[in-house]
PDBQT receptor file of N, H, CA, C and O in Angstrom, charges set to zero:
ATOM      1  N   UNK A   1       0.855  -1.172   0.000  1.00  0.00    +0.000 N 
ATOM      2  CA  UNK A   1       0.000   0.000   0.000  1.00  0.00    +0.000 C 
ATOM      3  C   UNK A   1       0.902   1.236   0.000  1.00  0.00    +0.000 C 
ATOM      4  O   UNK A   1       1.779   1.408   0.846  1.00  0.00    +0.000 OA
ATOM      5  N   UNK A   2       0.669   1.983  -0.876  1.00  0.00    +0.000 N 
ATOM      6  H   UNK A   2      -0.044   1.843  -1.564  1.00  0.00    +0.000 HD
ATOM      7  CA  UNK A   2       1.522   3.550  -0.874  1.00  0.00    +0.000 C 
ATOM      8  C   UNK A   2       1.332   4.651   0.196  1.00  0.00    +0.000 C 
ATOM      9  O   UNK A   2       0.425   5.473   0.327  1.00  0.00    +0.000 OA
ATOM     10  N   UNK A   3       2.251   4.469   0.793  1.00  0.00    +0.000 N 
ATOM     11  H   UNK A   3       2.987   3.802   0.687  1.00  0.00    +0.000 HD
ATOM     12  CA  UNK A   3       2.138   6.016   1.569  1.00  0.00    +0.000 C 
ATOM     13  C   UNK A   3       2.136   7.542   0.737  1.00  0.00    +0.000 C 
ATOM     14  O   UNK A   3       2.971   7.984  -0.053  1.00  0.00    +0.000 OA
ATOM     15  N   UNK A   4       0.999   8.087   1.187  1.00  0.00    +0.000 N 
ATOM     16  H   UNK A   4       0.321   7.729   1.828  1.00  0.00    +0.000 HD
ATOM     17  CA  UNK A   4       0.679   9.481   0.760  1.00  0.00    +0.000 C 
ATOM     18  C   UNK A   4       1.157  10.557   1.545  1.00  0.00    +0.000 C 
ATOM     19  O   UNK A   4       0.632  10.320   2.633  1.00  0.00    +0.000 OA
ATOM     20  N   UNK A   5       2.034  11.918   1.722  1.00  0.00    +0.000 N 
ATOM     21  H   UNK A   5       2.460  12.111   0.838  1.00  0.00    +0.000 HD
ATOM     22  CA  UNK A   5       1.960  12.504   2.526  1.00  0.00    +0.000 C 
ATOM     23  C   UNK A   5       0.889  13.314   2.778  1.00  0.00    +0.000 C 
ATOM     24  O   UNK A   5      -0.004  13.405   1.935  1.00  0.00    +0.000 OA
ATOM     25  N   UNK A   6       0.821  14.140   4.191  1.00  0.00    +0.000 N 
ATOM     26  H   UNK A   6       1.546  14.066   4.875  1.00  0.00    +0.000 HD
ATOM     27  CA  UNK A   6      -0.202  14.465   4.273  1.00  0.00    +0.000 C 
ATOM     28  C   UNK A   6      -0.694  15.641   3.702  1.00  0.00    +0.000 C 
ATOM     29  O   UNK A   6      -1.809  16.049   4.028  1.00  0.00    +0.000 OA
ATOM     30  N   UNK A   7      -0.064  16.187   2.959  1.00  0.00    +0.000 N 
ATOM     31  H   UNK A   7       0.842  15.855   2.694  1.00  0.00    +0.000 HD
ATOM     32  CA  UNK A   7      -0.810  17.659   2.094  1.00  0.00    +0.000 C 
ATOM     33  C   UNK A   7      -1.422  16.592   0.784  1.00  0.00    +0.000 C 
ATOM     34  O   UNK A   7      -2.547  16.895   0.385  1.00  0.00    +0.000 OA
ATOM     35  N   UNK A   8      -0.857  15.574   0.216  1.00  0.00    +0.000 N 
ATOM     36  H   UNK A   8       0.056  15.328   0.540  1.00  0.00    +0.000 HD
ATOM     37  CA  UNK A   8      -1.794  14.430  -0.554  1.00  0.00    +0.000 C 
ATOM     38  C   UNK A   8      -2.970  14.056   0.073  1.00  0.00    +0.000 C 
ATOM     39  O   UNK A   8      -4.076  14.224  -0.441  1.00  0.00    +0.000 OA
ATOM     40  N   UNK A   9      -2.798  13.593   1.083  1.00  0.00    +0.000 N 
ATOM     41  H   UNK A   9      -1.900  13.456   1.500  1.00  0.00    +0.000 HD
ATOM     42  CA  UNK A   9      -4.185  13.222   1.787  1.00  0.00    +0.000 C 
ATOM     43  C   UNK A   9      -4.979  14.081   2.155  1.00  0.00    +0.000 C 
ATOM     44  O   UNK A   9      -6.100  13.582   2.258  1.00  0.00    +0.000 OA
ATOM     45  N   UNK A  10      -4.950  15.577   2.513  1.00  0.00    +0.000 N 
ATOM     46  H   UNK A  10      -4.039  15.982   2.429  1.00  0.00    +0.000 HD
ATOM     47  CA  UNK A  10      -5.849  16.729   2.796  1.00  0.00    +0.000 C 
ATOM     48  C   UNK A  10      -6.524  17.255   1.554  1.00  0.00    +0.000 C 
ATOM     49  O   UNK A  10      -7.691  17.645   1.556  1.00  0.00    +0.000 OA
ATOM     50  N   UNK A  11      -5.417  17.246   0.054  1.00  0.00    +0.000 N 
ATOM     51  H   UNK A  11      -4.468  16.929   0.053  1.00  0.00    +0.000 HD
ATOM     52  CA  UNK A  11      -6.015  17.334  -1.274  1.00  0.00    +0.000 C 
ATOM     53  C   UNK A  11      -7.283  15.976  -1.713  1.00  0.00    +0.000 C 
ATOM     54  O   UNK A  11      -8.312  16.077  -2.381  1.00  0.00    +0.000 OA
ATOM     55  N   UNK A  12      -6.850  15.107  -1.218  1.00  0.00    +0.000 N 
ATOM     56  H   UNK A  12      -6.014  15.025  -0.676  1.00  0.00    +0.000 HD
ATOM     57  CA  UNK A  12      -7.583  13.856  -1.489  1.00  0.00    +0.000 C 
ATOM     58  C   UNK A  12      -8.680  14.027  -0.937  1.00  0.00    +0.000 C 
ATOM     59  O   UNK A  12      -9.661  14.200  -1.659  1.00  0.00    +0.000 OA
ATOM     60  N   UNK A  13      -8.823  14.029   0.465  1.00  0.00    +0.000 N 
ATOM     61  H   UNK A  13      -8.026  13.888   1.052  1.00  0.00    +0.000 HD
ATOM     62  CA  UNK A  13     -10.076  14.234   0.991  1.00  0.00    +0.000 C 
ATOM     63  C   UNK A  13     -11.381  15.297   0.998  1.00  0.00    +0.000 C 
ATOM     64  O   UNK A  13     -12.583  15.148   1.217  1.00  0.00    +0.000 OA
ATOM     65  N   UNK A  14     -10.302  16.758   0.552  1.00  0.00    +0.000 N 
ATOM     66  H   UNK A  14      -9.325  16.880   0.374  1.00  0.00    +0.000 HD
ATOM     67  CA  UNK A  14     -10.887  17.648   0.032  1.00  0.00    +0.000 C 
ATOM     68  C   UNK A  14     -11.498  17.161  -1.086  1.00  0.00    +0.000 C 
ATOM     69  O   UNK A  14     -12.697  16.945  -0.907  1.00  0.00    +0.000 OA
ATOM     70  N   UNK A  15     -10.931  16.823  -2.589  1.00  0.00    +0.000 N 
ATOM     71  H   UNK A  15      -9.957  16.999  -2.733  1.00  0.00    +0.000 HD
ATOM     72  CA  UNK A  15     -11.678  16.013  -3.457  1.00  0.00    +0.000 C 
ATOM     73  C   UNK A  15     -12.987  15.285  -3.458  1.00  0.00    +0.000 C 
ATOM     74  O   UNK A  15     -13.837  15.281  -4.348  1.00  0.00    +0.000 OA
ATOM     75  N   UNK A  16     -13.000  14.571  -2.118  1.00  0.00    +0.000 N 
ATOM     76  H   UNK A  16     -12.310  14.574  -1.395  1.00  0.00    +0.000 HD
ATOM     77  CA  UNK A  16     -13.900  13.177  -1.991  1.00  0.00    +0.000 C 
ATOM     78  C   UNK A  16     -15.033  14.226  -1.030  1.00  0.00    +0.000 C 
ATOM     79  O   UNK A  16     -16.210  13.896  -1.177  1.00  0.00    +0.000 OA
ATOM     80  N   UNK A  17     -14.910  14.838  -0.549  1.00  0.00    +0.000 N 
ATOM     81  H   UNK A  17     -13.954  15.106  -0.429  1.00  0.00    +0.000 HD
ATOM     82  CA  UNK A  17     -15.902  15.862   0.374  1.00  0.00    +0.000 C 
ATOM     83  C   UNK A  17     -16.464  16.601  -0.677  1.00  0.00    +0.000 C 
ATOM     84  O   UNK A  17     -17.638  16.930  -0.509  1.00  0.00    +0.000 OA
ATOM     85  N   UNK A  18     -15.861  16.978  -1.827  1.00  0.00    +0.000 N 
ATOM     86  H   UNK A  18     -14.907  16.711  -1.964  1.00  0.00    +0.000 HD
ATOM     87  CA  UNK A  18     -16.366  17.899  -2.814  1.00  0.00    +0.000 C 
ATOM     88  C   UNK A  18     -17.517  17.278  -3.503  1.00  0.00    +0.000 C 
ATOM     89  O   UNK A  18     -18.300  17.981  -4.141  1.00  0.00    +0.000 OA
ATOM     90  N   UNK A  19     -17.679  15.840  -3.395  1.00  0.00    +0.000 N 
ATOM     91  H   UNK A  19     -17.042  15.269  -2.877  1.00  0.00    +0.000 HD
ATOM     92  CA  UNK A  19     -18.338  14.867  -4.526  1.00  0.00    +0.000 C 
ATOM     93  C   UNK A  19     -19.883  14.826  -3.433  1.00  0.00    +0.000 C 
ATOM     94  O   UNK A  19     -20.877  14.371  -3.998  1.00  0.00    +0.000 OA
ATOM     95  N   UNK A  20     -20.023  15.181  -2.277  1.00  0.00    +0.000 N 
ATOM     96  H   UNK A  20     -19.216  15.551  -1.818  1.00  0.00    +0.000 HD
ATOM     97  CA  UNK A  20     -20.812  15.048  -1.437  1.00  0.00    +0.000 C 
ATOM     98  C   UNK A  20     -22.352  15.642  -1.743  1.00  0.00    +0.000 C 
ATOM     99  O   UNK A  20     -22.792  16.484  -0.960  1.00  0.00    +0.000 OA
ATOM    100  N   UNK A  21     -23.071  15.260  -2.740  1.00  0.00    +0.000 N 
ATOM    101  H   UNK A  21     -22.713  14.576  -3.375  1.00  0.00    +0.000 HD
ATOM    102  CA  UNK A  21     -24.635  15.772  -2.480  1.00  0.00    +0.000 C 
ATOM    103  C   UNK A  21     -25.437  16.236  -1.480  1.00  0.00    +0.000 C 
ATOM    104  O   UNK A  21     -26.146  15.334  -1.033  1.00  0.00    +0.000 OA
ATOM    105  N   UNK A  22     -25.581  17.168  -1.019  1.00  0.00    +0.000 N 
ATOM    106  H   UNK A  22     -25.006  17.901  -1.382  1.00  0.00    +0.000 HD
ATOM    107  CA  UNK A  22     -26.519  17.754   1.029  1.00  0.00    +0.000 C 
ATOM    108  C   UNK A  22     -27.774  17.126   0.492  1.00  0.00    +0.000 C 
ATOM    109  O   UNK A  22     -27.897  16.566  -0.598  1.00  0.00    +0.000 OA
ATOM    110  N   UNK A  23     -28.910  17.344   1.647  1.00  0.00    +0.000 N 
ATOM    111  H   UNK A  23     -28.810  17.798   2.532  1.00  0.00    +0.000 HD
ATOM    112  CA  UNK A  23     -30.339  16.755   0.970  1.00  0.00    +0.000 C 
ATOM    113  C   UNK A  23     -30.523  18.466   0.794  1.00  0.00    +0.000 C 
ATOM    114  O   UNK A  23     -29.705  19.267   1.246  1.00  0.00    +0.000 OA
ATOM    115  N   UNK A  24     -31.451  18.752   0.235  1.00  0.00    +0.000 N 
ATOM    116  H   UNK A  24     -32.116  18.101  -0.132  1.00  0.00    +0.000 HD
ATOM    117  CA  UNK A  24     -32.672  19.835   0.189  1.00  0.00    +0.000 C 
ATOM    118  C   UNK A  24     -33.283  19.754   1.827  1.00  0.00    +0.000 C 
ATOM    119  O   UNK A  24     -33.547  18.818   2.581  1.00  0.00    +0.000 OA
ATOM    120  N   UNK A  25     -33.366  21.490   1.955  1.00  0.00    +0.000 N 
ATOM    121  H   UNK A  25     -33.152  22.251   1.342  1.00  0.00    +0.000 HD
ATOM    122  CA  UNK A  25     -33.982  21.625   2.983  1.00  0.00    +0.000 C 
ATOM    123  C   UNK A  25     -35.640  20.772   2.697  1.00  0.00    +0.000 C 
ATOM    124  O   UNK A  25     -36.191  19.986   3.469  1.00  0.00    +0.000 OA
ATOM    125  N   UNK A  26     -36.083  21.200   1.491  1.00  0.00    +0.000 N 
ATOM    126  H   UNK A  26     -35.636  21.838   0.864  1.00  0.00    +0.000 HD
ATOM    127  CA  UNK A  26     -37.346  20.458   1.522  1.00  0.00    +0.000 C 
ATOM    128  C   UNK A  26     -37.085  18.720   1.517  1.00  0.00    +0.000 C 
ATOM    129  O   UNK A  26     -38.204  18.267   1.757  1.00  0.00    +0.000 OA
ATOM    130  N   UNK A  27     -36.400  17.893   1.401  1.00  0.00    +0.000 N 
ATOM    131  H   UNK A  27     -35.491  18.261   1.207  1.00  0.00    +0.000 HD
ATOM    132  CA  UNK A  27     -35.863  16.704   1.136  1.00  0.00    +0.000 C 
ATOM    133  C   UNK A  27     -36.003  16.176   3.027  1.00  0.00    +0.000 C 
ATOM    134  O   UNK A  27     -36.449  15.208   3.643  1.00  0.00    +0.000 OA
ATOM    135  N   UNK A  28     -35.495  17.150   3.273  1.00  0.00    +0.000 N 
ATOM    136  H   UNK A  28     -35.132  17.936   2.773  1.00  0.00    +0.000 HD
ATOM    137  CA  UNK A  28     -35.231  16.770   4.824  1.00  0.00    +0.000 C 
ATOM    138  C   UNK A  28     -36.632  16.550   5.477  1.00  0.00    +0.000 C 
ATOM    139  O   UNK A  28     -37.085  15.578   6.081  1.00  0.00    +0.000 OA
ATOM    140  N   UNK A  29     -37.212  17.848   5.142  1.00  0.00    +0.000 N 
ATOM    141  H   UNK A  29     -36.844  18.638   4.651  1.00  0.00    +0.000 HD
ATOM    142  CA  UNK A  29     -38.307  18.326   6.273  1.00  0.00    +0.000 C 
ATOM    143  C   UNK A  29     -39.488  17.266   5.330  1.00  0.00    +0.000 C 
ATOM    144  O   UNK A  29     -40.591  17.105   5.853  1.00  0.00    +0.000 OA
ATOM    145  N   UNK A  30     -39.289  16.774   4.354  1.00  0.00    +0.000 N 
ATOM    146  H   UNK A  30     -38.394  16.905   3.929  1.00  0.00    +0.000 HD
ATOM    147  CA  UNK A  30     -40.209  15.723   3.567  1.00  0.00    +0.000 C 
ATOM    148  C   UNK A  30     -39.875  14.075   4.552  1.00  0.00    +0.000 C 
ATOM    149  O   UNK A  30     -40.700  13.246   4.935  1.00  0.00    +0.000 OA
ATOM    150  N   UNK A  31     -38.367  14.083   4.719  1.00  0.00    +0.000 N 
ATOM    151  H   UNK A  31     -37.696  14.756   4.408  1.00  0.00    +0.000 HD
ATOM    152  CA  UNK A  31     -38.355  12.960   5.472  1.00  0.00    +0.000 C 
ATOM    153  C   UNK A  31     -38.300  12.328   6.470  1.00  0.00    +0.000 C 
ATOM    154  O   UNK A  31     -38.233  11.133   6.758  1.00  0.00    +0.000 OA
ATOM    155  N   UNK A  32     -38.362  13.962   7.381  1.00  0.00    +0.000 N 
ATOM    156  H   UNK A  32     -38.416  14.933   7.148  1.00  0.00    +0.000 HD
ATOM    157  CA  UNK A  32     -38.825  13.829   8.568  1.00  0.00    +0.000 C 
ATOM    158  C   UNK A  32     -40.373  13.378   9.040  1.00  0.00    +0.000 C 
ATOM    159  O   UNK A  32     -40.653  12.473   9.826  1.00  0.00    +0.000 OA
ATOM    160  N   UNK A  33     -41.564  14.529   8.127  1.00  0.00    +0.000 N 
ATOM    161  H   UNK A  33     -41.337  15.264   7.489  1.00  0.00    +0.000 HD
ATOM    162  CA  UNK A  33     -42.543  13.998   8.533  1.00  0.00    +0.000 C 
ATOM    163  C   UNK A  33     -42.642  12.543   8.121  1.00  0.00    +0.000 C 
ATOM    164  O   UNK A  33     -43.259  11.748   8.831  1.00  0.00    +0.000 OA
ATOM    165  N   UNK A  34     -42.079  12.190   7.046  1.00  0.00    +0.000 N 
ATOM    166  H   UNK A  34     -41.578  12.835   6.470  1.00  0.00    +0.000 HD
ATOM    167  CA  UNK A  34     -42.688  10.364   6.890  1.00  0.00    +0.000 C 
ATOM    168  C   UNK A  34     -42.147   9.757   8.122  1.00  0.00    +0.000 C 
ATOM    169  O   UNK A  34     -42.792   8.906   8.734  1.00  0.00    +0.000 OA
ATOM    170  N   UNK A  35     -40.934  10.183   8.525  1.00  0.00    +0.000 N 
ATOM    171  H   UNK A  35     -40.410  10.875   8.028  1.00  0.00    +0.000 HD
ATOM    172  CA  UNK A  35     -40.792   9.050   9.539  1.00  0.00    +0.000 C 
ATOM    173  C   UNK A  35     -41.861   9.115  10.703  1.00  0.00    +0.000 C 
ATOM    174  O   UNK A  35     -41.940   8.057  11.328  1.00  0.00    +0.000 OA
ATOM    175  N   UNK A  36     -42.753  10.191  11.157  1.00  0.00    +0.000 N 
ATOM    176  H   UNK A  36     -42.689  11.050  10.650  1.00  0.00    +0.000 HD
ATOM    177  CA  UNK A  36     -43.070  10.774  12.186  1.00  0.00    +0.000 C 
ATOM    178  C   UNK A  36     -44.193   9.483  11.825  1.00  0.00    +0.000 C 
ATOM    179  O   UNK A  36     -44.497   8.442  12.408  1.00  0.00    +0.000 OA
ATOM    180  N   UNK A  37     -44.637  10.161  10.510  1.00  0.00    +0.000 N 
ATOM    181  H   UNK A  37     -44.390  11.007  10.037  1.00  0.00    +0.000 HD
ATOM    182  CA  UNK A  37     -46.032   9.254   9.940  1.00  0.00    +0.000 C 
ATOM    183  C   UNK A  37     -45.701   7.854  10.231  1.00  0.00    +0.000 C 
ATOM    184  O   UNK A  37     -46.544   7.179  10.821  1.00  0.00    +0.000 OA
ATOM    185  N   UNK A  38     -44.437   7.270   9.848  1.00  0.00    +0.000 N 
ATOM    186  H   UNK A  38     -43.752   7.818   9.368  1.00  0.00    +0.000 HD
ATOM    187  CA  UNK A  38     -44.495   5.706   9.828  1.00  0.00    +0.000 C 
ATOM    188  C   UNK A  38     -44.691   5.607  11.106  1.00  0.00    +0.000 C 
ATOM    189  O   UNK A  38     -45.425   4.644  11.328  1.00  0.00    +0.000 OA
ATOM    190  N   UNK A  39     -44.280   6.320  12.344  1.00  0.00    +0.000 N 
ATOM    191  H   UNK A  39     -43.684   7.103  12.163  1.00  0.00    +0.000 HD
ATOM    192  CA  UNK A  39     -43.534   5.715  13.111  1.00  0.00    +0.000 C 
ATOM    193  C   UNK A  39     -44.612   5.207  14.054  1.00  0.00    +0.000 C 
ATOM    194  O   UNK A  39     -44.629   4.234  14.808  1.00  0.00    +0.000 OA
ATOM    195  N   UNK A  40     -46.099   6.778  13.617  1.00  0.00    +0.000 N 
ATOM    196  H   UNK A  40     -46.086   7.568  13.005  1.00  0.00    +0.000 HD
ATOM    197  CA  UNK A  40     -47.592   6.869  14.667  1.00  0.00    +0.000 C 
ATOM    198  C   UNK A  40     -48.074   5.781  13.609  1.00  0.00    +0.000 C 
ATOM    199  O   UNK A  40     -48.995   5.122  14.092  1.00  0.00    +0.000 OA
ATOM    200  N   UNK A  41     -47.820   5.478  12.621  1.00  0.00    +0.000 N 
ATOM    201  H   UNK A  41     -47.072   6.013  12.228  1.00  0.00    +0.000 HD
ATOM    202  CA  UNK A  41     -48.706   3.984  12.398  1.00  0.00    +0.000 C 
ATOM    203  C   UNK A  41     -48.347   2.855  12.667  1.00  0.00    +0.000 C 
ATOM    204  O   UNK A  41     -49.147   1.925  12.763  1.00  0.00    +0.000 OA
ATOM    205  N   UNK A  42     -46.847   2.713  12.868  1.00  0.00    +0.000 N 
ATOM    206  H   UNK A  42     -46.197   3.469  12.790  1.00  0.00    +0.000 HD
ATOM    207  CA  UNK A  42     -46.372   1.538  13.374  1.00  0.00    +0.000 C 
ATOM    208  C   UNK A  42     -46.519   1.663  15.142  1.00  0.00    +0.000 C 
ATOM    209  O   UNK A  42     -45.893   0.824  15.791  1.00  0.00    +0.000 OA
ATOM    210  N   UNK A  43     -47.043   2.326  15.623  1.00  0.00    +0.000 N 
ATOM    211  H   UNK A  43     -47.552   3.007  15.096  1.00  0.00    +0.000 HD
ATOM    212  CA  UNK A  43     -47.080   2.614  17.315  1.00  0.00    +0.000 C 
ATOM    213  C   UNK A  43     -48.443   2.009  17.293  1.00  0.00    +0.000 C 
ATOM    214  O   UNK A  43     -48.707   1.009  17.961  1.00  0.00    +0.000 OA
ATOM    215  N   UNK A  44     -49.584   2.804  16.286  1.00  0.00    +0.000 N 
ATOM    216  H   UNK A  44     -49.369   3.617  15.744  1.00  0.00    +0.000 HD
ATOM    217  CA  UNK A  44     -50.986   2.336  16.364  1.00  0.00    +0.000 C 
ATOM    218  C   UNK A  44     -51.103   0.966  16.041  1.00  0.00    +0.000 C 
ATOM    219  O   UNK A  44     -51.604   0.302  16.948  1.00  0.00    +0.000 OA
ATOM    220  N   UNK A  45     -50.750   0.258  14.882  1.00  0.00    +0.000 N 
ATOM    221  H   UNK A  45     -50.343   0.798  14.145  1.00  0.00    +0.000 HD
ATOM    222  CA  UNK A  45     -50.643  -1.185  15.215  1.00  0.00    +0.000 C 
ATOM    223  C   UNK A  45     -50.257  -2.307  16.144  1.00  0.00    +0.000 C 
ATOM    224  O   UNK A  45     -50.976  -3.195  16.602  1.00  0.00    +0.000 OA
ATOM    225  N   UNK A  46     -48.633  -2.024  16.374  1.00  0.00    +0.000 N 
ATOM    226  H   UNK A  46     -48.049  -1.302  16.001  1.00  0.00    +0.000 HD
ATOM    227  CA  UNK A  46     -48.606  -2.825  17.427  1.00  0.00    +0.000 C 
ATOM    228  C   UNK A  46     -49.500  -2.737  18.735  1.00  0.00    +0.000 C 
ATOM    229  O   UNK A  46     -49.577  -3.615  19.595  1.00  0.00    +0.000 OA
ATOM    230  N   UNK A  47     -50.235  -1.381  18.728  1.00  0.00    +0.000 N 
ATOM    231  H   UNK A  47     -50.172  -0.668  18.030  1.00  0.00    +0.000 HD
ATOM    232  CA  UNK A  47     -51.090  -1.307  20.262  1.00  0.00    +0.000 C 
ATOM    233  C   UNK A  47     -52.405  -1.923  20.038  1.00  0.00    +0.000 C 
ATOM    234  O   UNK A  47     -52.885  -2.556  20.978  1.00  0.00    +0.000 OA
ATOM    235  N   UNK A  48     -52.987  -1.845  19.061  1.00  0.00    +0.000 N 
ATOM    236  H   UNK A  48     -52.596  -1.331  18.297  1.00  0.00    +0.000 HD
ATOM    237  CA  UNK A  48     -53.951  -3.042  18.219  1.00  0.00    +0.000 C 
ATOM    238  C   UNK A  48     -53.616  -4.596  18.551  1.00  0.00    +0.000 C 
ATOM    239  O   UNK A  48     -54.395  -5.396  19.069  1.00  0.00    +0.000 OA
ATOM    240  N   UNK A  49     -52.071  -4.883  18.071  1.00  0.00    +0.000 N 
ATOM    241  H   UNK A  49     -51.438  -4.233  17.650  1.00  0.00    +0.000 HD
ATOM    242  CA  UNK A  49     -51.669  -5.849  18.538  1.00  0.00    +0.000 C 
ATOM    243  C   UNK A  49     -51.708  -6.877  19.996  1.00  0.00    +0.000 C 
ATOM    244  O   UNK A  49     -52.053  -7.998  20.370  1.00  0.00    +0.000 OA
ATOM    245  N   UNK A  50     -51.050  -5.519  20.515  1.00  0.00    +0.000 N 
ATOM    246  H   UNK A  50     -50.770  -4.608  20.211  1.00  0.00    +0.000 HD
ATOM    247  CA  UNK A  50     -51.123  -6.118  22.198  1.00  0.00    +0.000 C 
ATOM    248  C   UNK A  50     -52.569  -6.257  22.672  1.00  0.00    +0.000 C 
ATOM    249  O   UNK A  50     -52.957  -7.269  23.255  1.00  0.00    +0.000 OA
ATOM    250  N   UNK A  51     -53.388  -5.166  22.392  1.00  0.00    +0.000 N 
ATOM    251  H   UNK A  51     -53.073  -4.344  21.918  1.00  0.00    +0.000 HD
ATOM    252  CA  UNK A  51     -54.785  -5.383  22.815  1.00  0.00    +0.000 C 
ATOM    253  C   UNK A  51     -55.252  -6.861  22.611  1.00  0.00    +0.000 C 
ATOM    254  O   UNK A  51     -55.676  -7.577  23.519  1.00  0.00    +0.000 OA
ATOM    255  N   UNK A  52     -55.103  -7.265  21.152  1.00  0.00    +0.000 N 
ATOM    256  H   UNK A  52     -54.759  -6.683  20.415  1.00  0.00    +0.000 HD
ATOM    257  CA  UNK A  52     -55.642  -8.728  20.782  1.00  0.00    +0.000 C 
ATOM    258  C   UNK A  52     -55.361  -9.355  21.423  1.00  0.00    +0.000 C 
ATOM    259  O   UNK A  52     -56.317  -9.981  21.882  1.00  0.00    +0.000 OA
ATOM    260  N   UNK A  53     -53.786  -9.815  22.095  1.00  0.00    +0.000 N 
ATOM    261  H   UNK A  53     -53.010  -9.306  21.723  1.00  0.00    +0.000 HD
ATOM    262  CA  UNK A  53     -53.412 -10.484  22.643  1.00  0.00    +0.000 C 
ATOM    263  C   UNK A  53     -53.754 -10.708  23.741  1.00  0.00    +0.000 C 
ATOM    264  O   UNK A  53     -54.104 -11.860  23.998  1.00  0.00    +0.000 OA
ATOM    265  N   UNK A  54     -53.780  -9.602  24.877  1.00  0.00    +0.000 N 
ATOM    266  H   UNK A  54     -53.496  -8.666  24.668  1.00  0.00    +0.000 HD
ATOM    267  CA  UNK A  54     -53.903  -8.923  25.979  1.00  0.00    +0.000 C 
ATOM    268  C   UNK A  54     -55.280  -9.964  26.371  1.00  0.00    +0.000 C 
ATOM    269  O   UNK A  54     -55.492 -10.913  27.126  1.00  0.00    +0.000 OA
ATOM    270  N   UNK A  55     -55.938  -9.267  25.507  1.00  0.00    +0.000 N 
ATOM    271  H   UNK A  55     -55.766  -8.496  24.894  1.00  0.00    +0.000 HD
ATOM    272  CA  UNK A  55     -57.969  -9.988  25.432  1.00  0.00    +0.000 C 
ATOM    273  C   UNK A  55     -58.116 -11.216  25.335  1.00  0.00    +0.000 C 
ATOM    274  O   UNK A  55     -59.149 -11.746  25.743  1.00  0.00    +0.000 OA
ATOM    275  N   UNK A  56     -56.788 -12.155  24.594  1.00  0.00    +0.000 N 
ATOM    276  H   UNK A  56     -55.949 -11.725  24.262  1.00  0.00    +0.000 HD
ATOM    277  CA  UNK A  56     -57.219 -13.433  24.283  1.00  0.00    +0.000 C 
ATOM    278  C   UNK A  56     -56.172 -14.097  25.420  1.00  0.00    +0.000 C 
ATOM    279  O   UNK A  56     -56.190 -15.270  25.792  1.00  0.00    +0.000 OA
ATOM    280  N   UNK A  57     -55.568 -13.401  25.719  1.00  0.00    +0.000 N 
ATOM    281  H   UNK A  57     -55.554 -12.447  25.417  1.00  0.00    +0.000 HD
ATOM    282  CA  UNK A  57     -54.565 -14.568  26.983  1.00  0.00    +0.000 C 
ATOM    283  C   UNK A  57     -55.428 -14.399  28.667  1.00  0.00    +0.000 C 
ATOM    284  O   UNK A  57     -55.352 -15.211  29.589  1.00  0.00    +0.000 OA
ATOM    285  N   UNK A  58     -56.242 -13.043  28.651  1.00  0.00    +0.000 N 
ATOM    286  H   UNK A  58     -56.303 -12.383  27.902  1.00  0.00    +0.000 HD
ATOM    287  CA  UNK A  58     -57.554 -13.061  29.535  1.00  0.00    +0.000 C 
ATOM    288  C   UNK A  58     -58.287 -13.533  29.346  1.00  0.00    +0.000 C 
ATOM    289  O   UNK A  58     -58.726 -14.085  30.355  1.00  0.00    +0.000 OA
ATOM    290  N   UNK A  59     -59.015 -13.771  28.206  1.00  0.00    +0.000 N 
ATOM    291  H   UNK A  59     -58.658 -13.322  27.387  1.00  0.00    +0.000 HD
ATOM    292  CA  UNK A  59     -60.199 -14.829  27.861  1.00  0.00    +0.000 C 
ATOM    293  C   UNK A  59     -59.479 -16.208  28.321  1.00  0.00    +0.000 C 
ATOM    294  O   UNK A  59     -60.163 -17.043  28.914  1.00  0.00    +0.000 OA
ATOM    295  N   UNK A  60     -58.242 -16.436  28.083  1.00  0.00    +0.000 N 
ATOM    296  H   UNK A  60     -57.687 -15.758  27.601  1.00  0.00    +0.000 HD
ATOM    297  CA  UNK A  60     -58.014 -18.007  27.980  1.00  0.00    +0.000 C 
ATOM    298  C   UNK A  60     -57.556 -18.272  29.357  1.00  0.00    +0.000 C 
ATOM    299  O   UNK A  60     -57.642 -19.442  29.731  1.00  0.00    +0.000 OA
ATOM    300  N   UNK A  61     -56.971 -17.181  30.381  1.00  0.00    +0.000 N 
ATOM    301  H   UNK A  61     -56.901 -16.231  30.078  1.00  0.00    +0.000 HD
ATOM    302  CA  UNK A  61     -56.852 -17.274  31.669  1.00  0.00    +0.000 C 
ATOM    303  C   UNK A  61     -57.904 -17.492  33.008  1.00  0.00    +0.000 C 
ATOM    304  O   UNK A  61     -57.726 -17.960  34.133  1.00  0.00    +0.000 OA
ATOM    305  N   UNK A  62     -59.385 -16.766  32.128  1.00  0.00    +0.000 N 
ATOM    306  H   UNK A  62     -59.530 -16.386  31.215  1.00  0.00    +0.000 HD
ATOM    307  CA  UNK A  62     -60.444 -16.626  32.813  1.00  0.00    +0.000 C 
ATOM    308  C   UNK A  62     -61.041 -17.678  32.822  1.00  0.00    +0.000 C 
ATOM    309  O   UNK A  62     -61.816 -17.969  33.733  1.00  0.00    +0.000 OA
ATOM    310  N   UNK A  63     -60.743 -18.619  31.592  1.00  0.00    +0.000 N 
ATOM    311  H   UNK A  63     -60.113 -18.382  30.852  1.00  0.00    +0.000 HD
ATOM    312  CA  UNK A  63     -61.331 -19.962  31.880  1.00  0.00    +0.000 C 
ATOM    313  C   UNK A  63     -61.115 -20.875  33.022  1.00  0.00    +0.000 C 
ATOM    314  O   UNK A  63     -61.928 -21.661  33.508  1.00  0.00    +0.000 OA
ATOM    315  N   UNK A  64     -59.686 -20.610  33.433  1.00  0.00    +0.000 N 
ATOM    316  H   UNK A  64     -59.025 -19.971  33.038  1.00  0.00    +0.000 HD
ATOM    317  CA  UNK A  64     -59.022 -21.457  34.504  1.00  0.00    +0.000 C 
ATOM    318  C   UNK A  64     -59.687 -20.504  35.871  1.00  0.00    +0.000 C 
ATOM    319  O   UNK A  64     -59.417 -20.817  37.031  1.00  0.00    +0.000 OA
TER     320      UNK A  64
């Protein structure tokens, strides 16, 4: 492997930082709310979830 000195490697990295795409402020604030969205529908299901469960391991406890 070649050693680079380091004004090579500060040019290099400068290079590779230059190639860097940012998001869009709108890009961001677009993928923030989805996560918000996924996150209150994936919260509302699993609590759907537990309920079912919740109801049927009481139904099946109440028998005993």
């Amino acid at each position: 492997m070649a050693r680079t000195n380091p004004a090579q490697f500060i040019q290099q990295v400068r290079g590779e930082v230059s190639k860097i795409v940012w998001p869009t402020r709108r890009e961001v604030m677009l993928t923030t709310v989805m996560v918000f969205i996924l996150a209150t529908i994936t919260a509302i299901f699993f609590s759907f979830v537990d309920i079912g469960i919740r109801t049927g391991l009481n139904s099946i406890f109440g028998l005993f």
